[in-house]
C-alpha positions in Angstrom: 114.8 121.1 76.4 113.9 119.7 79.6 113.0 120.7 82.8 115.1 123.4 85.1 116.1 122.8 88.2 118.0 124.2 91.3 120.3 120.8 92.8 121.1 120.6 96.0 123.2 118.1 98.5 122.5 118.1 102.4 123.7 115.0 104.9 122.5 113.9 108.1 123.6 111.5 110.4 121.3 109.3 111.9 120.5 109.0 115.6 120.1 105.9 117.5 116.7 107.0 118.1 116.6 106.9 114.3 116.3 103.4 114.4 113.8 100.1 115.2 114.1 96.8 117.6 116.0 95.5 114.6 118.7 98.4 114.2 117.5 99.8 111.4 117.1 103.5 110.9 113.1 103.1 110.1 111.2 103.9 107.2 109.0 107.4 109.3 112.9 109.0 109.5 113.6 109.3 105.9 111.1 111.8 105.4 112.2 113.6 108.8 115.8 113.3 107.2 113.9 115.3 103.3 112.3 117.9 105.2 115.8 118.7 107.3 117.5 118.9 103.7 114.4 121.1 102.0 114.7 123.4 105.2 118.6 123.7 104.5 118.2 124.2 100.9 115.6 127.1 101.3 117.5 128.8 103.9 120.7 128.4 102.1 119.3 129.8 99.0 117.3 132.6 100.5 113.9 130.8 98.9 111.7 132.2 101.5 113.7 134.6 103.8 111.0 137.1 104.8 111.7 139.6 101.8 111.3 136.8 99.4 107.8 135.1 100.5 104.8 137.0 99.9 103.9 138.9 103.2 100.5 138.5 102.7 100.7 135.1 104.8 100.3 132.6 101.9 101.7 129.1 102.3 102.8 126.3 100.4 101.0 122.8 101.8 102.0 119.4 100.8 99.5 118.2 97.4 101.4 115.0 97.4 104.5 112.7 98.3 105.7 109.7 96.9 108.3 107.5 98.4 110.4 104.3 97.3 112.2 102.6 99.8 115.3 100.6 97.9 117.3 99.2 100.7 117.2 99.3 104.4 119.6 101.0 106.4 121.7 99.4 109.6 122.8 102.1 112.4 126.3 102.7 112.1 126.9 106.4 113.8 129.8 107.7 111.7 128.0 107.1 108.3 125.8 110.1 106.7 123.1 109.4 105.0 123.4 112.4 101.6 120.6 113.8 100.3 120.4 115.1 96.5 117.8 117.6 95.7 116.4 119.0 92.6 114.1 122.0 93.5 111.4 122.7 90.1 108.7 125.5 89.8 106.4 123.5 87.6 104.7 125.8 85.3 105.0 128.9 87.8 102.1 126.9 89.7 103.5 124.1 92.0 106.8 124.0 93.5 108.3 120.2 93.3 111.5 118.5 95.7 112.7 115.5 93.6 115.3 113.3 96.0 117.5 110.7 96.1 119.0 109.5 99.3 121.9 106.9 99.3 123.8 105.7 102.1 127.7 104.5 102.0 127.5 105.3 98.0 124.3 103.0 97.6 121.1 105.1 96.3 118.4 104.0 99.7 115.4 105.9 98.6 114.0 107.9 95.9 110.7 110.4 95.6 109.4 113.3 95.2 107.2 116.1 96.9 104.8 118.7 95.2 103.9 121.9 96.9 100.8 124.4 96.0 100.7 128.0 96.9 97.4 128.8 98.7 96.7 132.4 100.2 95.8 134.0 103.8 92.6 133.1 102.9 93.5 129.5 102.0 92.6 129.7 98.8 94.5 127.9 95.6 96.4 130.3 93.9 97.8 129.3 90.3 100.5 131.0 90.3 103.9 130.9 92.5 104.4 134.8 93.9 106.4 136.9 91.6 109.1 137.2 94.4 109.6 133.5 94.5 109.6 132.8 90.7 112.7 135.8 90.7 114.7 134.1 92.9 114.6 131.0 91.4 115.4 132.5 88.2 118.2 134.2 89.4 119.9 131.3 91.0 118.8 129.1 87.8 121.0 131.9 86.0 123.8 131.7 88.3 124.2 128.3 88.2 124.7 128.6 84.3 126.8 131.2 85.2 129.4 129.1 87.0 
């Protein structure tokens, strides 16, 4: 069986000020662009609204990204640029955004981002809270559902 996962599909359209001397949206905007999408996704999905996260204050820093950049990009103002999501709780201990970005149907970058839960105290906690992990559980089920 392999991994479960939420998807998830957000688009942005570039700025101008998206892009370098050359016209190309440059490579510091992509990530700008991922974080817009996570943001959507978890608002969308009611991930962390405020009775979801733990109200103890904990928080879920960045343990590490990884980016490939597969083609550039040149401005053109009607085009989104869509982003896929994949949204995994690995082993109820790290939360992981897997993306693909493509642009006019061509696949631009790819990655992923891993995310630890660490307390008020900032402190490593192995384990994601019990509000979270039911949530995505619930929407894993209701997308079997439909």
């Amino acid at each position: 069986m392999g991994e479960k996962y939420i998807t998830y599909e957000h688009k942005v359209y570039p700025r101008f000020e998206d892009t370098d001397a050359y016209g190309i949206i440059h490579h510091s905007r992509y990530l700008t662009y991922i974080e817009e999408a996570k943001i959507a996704f978890l608002s969308d999905k009611k991930m962390f609204d405020s009775d979801v996260i733990d109200e103890k204050g904990g928080k879920f820093p960045v343990l590490d990204l990884y980016i490939k950049y597969i083609k550039a990009v040149h401005y053109k103002s009607k085009e989104p640029i869509l982003i896929k999501l994949k949204f995994i709780a690995v082993e109820n201990i790290k939360i992981k955004f897997k993306f693909k970005l493509f642009y006019e149907n061509q696949k631009i970058v790819v990655g992923e981002m891993t995310h630890v839960y660490i307390d008020s105290n900032d402190k490593l906690r192995f384990d994601i809270p019990e509000k979270i992990k039911s949530r995505y559980e619930t929407i894993l089920n209701e997308k079997i559902e439909t």
